[in-house]
Steps between C-alpha positions, in 0.01 A plus 500: 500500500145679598347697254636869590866357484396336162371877411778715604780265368287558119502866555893525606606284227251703234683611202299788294646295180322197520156647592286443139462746307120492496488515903685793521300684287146401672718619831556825322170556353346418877709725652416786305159437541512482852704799504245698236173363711662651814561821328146503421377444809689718692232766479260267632348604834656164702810555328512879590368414886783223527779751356426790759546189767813468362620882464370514882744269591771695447741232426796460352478587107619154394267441229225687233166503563349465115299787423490714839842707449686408791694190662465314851615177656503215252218306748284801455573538120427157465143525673434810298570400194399113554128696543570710157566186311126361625336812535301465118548124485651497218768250573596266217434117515665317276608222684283202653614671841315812492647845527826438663685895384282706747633374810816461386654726249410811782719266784765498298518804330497638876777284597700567189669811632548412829654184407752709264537781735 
């Protein structure tokens, strides 16, 4: 079994019960920080230049673009935000592998209503 089998067969068999305690709460905590730092930086000049890409677009309104007042595609509300979450650097790092919210958390959050939609 190759390693993205191995992956996907972890994540579809998942239950939210056995995840410990303490990890869940250090997801939490890093997800509102992500979330909180992309607030933030929202009304940062890359963050405003990569949201009025976004509103040019004219896409579909799929998903929220933190801190601009409007909603787009969830590829461009991912690249907007993605850029809020970096724009002050504030990005925790708790973990040996850097700052792994910023990228991430503004994917899926983007995703998130077009994959319930």
């Amino acid at each position: 079994m190759d390693v993205t089998a191995k992956i996907a067969e972890f994540v579809t068999e998942l239950k939210y019960t056995t995840i410990p305690t303490a990890a869940v709460q250090t997801a939490k905590i890093a997800v509102r920080d992500c979330l909180g730092v992309a607030l933030a930086g929202s009304k940062e000049e890359d963050a405003k230049i990569c949201a009025q890409i976004a509103r040019q677009e004219n896409a579909r309104e799929d998903a929220t673009v933190i801190g601009q007042g409007f909603k787009t595609s969830a590829l461009q509300a991912a690249f907007a935000n993605g850029t809020a979450a970096h724009a002050l650097d504030f990005d925790h790092s708790f973990t040996l592998m850097g700052q792994p919210t910023a990228p991430i958390i503004p994917a899926i959050f983007a995703l998130a209503p077009v994959v319930v939609n």
